[in-house]
Backbone as CSV, one residue per row, in Angstrom:
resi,resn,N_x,N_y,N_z,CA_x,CA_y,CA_z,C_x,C_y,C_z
1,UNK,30.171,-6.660,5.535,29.310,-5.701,4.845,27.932,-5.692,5.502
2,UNK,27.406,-4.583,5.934,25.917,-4.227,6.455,24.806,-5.096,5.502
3,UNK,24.150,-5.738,6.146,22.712,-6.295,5.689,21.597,-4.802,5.389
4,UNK,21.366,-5.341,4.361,20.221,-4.258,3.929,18.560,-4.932,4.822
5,UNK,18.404,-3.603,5.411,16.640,-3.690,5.680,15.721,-2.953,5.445
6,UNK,14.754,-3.259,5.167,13.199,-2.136,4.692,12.152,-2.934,5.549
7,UNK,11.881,-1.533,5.939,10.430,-1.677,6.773,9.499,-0.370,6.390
8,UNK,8.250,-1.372,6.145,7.224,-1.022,5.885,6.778,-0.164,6.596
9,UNK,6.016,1.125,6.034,5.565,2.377,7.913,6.768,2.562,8.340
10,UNK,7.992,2.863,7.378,8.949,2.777,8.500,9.349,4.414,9.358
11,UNK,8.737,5.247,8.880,8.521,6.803,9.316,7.866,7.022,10.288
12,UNK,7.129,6.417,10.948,6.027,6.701,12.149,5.787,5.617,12.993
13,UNK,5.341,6.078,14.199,5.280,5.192,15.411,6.259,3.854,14.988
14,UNK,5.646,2.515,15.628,6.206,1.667,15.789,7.623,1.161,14.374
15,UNK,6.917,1.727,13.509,7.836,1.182,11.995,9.097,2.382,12.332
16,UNK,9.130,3.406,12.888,10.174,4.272,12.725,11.201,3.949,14.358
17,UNK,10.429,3.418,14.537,11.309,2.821,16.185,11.874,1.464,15.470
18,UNK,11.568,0.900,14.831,12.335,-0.097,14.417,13.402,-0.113,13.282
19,UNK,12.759,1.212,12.499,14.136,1.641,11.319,14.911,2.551,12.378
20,UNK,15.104,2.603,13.343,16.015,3.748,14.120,17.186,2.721,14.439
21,UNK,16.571,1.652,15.284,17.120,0.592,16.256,17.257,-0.389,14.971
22,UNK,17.462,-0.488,14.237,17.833,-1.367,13.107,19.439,-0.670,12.816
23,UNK,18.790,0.434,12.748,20.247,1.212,12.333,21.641,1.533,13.141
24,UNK,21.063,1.579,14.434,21.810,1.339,14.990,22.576,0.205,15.328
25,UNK,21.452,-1.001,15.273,22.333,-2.343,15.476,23.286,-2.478,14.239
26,UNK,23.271,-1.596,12.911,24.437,-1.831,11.928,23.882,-2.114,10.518
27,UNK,22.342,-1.761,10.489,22.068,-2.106,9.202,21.749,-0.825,8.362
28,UNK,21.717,-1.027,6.904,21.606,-0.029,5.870,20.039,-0.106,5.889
29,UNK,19.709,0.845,6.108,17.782,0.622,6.142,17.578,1.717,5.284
30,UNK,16.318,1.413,4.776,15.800,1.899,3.975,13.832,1.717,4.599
31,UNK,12.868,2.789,4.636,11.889,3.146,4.996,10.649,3.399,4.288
32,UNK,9.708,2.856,3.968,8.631,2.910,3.393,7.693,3.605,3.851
33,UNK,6.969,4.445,3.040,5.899,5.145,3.669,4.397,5.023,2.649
34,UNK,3.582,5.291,2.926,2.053,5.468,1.460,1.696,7.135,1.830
35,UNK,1.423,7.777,2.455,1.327,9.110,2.255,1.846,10.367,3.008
36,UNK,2.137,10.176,4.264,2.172,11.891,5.284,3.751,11.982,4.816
37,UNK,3.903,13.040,3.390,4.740,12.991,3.224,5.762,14.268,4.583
38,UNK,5.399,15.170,4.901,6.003,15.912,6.062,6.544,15.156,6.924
39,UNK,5.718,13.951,7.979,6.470,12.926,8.651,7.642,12.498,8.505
40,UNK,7.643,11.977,7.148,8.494,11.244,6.111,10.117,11.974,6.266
41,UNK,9.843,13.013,5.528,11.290,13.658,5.169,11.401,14.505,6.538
42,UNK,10.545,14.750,7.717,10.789,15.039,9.147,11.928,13.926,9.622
43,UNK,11.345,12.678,9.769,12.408,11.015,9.577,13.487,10.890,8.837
44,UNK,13.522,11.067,7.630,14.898,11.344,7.228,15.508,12.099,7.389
45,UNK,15.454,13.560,7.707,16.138,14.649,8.242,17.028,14.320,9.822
46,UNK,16.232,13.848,10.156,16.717,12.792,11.936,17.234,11.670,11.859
47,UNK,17.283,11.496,10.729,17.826,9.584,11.121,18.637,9.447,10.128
48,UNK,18.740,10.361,8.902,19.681,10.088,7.733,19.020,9.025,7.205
49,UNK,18.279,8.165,7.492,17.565,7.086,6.818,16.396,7.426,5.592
50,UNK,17.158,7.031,4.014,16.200,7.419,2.866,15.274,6.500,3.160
51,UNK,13.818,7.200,2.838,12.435,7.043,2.490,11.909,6.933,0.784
52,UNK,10.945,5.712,0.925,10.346,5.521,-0.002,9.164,5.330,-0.334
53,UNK,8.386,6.585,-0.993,7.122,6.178,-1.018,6.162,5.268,-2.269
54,UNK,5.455,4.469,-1.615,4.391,3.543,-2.139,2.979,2.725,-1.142
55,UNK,2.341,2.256,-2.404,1.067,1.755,-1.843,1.259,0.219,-1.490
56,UNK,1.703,-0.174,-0.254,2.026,-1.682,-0.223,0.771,-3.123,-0.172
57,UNK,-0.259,-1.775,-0.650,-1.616,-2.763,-1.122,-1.544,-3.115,-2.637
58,UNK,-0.629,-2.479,-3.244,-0.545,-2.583,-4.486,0.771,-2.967,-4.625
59,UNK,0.404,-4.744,-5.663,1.416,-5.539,-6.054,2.613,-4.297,-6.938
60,UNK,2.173,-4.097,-7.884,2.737,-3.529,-9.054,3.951,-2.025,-8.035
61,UNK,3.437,-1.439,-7.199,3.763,-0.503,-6.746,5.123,-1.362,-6.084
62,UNK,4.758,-2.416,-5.244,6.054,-3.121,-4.354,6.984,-3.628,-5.518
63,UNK,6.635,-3.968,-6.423,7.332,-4.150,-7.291,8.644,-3.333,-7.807
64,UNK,8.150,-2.140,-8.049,8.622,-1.024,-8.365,9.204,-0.620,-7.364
65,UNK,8.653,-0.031,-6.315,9.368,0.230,-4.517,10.849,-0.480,-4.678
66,UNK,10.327,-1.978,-4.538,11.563,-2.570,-3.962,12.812,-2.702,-4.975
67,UNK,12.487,-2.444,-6.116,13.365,-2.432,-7.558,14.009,-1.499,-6.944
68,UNK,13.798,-0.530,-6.730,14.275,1.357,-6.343,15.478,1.037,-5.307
69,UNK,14.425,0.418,-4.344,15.502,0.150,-3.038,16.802,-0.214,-2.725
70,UNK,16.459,-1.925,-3.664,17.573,-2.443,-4.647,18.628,-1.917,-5.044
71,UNK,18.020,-0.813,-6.099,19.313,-0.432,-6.877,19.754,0.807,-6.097
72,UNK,19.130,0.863,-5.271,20.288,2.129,-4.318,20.894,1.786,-3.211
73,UNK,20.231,0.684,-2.522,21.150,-0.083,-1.410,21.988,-1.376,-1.462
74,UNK,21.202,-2.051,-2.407,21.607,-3.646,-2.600,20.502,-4.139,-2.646
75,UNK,20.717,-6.325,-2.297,19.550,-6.617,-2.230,18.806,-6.644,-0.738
76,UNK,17.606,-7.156,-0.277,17.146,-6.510,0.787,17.327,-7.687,1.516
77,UNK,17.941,-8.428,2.751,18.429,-9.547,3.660,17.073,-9.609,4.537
78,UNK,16.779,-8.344,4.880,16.020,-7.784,6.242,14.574,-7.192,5.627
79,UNK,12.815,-8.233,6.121,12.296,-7.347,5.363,11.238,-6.892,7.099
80,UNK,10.906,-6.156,7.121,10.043,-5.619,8.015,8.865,-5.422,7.307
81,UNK,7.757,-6.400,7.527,6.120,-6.174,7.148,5.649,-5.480,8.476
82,UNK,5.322,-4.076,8.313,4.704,-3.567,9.665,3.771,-2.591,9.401
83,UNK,3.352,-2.215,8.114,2.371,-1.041,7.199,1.292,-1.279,7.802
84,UNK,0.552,-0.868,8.028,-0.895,-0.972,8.621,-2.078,0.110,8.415
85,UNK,-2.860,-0.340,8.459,-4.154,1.052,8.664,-5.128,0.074,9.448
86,UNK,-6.490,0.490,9.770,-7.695,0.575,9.947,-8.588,1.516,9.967
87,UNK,-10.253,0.711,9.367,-11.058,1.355,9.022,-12.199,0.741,10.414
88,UNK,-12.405,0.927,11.389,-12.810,0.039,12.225,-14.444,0.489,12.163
89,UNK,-15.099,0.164,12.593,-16.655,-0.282,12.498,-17.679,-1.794,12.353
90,UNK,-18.489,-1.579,13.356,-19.419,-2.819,13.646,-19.615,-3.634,12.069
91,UNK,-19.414,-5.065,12.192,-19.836,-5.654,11.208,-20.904,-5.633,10.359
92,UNK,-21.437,-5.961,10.542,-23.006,-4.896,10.073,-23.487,-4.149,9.547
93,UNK,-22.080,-3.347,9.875,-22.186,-1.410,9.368,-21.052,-1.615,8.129
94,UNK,-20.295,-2.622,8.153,-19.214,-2.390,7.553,-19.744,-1.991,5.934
95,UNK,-18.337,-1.418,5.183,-18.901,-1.412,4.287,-17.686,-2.446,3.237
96,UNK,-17.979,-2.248,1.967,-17.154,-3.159,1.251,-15.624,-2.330,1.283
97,UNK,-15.508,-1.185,1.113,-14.782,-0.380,0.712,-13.992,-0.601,2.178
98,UNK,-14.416,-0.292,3.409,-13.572,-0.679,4.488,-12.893,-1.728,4.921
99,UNK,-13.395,-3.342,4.299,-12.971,-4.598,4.470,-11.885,-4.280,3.465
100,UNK,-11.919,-4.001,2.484,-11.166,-4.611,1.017,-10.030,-3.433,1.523
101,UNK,-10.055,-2.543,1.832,-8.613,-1.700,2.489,-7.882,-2.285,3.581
102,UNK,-8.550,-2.919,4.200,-7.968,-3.138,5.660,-7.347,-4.563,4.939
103,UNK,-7.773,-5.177,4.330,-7.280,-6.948,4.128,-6.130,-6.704,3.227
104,UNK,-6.258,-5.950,2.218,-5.246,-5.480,1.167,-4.027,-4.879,1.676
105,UNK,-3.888,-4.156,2.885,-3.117,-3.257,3.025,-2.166,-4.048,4.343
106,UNK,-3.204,-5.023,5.298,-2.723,-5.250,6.333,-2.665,-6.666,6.017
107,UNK,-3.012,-7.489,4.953,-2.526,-8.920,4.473,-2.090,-8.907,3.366
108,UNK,-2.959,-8.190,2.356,-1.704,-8.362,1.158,-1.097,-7.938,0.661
109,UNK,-0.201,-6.712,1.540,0.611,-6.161,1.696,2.010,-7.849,1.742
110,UNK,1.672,-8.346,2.567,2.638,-9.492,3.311,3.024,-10.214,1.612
111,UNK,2.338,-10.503,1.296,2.308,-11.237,-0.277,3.331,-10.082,-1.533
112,UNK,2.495,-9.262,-1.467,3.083,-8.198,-2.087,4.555,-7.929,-1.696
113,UNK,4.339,-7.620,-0.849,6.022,-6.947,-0.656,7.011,-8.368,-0.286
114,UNK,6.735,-9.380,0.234,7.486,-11.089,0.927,7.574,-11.083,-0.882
115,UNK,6.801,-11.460,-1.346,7.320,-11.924,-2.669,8.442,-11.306,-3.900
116,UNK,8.266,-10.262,-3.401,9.426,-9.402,-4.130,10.632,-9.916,-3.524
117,UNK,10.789,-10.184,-2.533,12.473,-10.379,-1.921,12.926,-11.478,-1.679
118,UNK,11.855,-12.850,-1.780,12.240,-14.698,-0.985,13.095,-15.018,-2.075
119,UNK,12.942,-14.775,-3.267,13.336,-15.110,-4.289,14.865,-15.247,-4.035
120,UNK,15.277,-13.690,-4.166,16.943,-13.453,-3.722,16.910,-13.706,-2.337
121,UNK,16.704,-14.306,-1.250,17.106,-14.601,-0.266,16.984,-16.018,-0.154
122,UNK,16.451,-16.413,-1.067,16.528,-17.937,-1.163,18.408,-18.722,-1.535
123,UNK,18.313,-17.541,-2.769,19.702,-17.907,-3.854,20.249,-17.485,-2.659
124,UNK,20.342,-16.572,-1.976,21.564,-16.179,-1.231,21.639,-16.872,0.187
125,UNK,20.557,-17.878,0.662,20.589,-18.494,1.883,20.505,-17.973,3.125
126,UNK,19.952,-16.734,2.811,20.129,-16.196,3.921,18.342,-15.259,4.015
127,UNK,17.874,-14.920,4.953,17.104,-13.800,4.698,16.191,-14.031,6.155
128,UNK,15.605,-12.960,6.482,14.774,-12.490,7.807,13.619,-11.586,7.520
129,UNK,12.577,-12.241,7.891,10.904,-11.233,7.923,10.564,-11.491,8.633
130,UNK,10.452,-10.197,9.346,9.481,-10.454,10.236,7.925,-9.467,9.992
131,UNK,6.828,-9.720,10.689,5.359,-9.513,10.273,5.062,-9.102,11.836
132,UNK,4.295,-7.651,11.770,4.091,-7.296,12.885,2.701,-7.320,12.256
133,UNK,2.026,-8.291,13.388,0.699,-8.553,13.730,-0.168,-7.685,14.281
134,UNK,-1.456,-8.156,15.539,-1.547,-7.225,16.683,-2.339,-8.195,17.224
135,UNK,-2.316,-7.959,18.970,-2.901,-8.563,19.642,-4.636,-8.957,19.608
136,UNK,-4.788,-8.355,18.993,-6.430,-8.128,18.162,-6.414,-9.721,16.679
137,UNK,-5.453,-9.730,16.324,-5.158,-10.876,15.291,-5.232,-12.021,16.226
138,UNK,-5.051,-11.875,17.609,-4.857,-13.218,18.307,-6.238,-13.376,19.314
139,UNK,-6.776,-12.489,19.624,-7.663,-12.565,20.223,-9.513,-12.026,19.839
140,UNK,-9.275,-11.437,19.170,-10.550,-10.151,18.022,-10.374,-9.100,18.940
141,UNK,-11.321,-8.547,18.450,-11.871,-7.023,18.947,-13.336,-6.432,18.130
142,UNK,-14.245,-6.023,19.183,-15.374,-5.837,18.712,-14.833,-4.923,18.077
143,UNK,-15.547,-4.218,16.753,-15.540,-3.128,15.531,-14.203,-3.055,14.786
144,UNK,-13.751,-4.588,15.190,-12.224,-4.497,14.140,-12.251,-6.054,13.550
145,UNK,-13.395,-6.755,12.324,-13.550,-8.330,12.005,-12.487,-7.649,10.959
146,UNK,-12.633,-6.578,10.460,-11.651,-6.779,8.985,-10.133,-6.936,9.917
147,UNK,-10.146,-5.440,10.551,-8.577,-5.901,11.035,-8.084,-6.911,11.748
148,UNK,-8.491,-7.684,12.327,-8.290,-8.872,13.479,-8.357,-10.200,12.288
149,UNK,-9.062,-10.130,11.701,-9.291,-11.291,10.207,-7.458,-10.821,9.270
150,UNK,-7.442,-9.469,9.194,-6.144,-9.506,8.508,-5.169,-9.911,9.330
151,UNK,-5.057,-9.774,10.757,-3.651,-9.559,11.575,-3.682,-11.064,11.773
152,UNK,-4.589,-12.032,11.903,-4.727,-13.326,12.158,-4.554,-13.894,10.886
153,UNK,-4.537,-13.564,9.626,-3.913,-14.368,8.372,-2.731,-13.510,8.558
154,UNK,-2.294,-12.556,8.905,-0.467,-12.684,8.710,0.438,-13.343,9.889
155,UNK,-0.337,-14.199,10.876,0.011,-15.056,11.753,0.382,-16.857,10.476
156,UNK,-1.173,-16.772,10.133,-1.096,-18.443,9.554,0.126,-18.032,7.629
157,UNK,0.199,-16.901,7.953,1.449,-16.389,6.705,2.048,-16.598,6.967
158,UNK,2.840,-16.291,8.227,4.197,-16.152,8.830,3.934,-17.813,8.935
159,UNK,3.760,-18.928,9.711,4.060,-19.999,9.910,4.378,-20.705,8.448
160,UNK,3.210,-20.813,7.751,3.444,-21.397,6.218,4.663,-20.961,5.586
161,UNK,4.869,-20.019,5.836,6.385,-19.312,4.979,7.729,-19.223,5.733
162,UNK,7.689,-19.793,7.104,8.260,-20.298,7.797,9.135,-21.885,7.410
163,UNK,8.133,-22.655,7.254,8.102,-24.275,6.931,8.512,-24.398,5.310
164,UNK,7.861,-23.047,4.675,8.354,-23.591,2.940,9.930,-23.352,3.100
165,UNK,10.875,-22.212,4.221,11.768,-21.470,3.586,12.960,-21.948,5.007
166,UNK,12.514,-22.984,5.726,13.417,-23.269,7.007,15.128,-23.377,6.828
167,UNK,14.690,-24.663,5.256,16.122,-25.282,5.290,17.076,-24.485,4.593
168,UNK,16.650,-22.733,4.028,17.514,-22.241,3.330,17.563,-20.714,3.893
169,UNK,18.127,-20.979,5.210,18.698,-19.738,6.272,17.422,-18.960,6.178
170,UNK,16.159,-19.100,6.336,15.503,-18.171,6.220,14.303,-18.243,6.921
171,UNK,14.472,-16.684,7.980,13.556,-17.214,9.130,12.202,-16.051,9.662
172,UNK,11.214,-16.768,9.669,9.580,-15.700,8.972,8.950,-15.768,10.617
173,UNK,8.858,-14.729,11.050,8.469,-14.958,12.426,7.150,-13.290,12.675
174,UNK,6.605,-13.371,13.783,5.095,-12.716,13.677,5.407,-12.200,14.905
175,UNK,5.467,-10.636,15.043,5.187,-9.774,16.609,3.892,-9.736,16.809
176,UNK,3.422,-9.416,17.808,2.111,-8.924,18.524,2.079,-8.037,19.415
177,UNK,1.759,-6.803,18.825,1.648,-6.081,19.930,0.743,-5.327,20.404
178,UNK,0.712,-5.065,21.904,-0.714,-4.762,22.397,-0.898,-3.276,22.300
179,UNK,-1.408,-2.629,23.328,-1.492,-1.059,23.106,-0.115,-0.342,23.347
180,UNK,0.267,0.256,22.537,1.546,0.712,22.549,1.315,2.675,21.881
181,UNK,2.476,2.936,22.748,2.275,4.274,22.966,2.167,5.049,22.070
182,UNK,1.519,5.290,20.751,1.897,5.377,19.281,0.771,6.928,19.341
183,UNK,1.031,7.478,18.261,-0.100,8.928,17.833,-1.299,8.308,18.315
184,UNK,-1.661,6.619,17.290,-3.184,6.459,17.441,-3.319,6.493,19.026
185,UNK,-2.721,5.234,19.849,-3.411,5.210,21.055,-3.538,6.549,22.040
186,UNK,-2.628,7.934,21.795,-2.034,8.820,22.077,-3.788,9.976,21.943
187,UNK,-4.001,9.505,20.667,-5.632,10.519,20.256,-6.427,9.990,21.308
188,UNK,-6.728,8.939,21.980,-7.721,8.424,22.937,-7.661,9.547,23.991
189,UNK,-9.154,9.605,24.371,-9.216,10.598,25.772,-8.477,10.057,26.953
190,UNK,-7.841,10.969,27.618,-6.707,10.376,28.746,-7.710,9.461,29.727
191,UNK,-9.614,10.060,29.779,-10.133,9.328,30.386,-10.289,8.251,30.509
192,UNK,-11.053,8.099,28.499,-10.973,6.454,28.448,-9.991,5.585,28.578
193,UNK,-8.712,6.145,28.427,-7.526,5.591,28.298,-7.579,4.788,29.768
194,UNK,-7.525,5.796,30.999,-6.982,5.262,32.077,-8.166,4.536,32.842
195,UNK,-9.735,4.541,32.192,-10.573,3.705,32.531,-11.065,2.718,32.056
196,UNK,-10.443,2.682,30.700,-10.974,1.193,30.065,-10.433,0.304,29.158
197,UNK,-8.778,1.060,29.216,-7.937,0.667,28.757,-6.440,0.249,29.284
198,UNK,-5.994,0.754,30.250,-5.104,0.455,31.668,-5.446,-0.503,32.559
199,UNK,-6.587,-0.595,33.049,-6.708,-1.696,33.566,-6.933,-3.036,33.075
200,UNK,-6.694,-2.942,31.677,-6.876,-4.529,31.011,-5.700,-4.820,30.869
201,UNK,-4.290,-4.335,30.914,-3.222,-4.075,31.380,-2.560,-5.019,32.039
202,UNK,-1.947,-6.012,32.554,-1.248,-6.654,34.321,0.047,-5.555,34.737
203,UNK,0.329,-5.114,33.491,1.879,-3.857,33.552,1.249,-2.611,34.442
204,UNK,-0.211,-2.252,34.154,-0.800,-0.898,34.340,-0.137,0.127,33.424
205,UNK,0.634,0.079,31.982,1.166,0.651,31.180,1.222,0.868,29.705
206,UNK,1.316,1.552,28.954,1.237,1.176,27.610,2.780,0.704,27.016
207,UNK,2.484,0.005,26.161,4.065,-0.099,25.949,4.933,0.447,24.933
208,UNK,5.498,0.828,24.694,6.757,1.616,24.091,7.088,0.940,22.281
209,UNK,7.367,1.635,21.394,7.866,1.691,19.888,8.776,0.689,20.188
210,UNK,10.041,1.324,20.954,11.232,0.290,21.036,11.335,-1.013,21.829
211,UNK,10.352,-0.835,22.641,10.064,-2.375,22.963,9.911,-3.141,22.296
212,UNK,9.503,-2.966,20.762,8.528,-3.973,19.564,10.076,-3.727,18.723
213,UNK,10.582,-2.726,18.627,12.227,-2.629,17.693,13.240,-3.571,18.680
214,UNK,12.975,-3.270,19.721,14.248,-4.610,20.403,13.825,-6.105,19.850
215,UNK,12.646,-6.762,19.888,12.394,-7.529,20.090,12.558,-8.239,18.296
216,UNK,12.399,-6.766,16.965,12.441,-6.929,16.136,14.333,-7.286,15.381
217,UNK,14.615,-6.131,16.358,16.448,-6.342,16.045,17.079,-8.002,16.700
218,UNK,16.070,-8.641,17.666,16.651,-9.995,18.271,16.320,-10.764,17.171
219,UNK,15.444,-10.733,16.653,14.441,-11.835,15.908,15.682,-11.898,14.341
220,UNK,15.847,-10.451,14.030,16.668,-10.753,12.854,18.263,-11.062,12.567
221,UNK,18.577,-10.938,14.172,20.568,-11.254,14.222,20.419,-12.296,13.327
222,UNK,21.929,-12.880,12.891,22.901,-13.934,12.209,22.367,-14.908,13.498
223,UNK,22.313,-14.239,14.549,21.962,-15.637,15.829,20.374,-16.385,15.897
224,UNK,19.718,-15.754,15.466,18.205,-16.318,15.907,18.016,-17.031,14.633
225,UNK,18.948,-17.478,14.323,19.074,-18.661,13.246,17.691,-20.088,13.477
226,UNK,17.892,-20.115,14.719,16.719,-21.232,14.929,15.540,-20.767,15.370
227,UNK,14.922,-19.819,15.236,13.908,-18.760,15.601,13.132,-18.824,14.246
228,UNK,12.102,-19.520,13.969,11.266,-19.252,13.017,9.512,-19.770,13.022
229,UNK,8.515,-19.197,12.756,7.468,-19.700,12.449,6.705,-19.243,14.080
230,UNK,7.784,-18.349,14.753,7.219,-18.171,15.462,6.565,-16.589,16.125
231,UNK,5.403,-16.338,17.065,4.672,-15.471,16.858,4.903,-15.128,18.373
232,UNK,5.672,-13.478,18.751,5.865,-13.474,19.959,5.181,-11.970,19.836
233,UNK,3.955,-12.253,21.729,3.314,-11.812,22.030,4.029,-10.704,23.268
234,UNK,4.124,-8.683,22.893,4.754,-7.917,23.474,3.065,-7.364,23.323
235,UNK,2.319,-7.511,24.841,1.416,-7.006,25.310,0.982,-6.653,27.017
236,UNK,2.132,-6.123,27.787,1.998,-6.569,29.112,1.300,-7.043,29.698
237,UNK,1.128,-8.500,29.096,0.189,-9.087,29.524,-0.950,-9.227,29.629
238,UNK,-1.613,-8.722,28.683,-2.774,-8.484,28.633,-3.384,-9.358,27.889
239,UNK,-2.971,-10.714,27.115,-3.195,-11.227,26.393,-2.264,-12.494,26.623
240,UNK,-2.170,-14.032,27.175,-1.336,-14.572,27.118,-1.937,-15.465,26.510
241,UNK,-0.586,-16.594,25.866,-0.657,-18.111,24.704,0.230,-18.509,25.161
């Protein structure tokens, strides 16, 4: 019987390259979104994959979300934390309203939605999350302390929840990925792009949705059984640990 998966963002850029290639490797997925509803049912129209919308900054909402999911797919084996936003601006400038979105949405999101599902994947011995980070969580980035502060606590998340959940099939592991070919990096001027952003590069390339979905479909086989707590860096190099 197909393992059920939900991923977070799973309608756009990187989250919809990984509900595609999920599906294909054989799983029942199911897709989360918080607002462009056109995207959304554009994605399900192409992929046959139902969408669900909610705020995964809000406990009460994942609550509800994943109840839904539940009772239309099963329980969830497979969870994909990959929802994201930013509000980016100099520290300084920041305001409260921009920190408290970015930490909520891009960390406690991880709490919110992980806690709805360890429970039954505990009883059932089995279960896989993975937490897409960003290379900015591992290294900073000037005009991103909120986002680089969130992507770097869903690193020390993923390990801790790694170590509580080892001995009962259940394995919590952290992507990183660098500039990847997505709408956002896509809005950048082709100038700045190829002058101040390519050459920080060793690939000279941006990298690809399904590069971060391969790496997400390895992480969650029946095989990467001994694969946990750990945080793998898909940045051509632009960033090594």
């Amino acid at each position: 019987m197909a393992r059920i998966a939900l991923v977070t963002g799973g309608t756009r850029g990187i989250g919809a390259a990984i509900s595609k290639a999920l599906k294909v490797a054989g799983y029942r997925v199911a897709a989360s979104y918080a607002g462009n509803d056109t995207a959304a049912e554009k994605f399900k129209a192409e992929t046959d994959i139902p969408v669900y919308k909610w705020d995964v900054s809000s406990f009460d909402a994942c609550v509800a979300g994943v109840k839904k999911v539940e009772a239309d797919l099963g329980p969830i084996d497979v969870l994909i934390n990959n929802a994201g936003i930013t509000k980016d601006g100099a520290f300084h400038k920041m305001t409260i309203d921009q920190w408290n979105a970015v930490i909520n949405t891009n960390l406690g999101s991880l709490f919110n939605m992980t806690r709805q599902v360890i429970e039954g994947m505990r009883a059932r011995k089995f279960g896989r999350v993975v937490n897409i980070s960003s290379i900015n969580g591992q290294k900073g980035q000037f005009g991103q302390v909120n986002y680089s502060a969130a992507k770097t606590g869903d690193i020390g998340f993923t390990k801790a929840l790694a170590l509580e959940n080892a001995k009962g099939g259940i394995t919590v592991n952290a992507i990183c990925p660098g500039y990847i070919n997505t709408e956002m990096v896509q809005a950048v001027p082709k100038d700045v792009l190829e002058r101040n952003i390519l050459p920080l590069i060793p690939v000279s390339r941006l990298g690809e949705p399904e590069e971060i979905a391969r790496a997400v479909v390895f992480l969650v086989a029946e095989e990467a059984g001994f694969i946990t707590g750990s945080t793998i860096s898909i940045n051509g190099g632009q960033f090594m640990t």
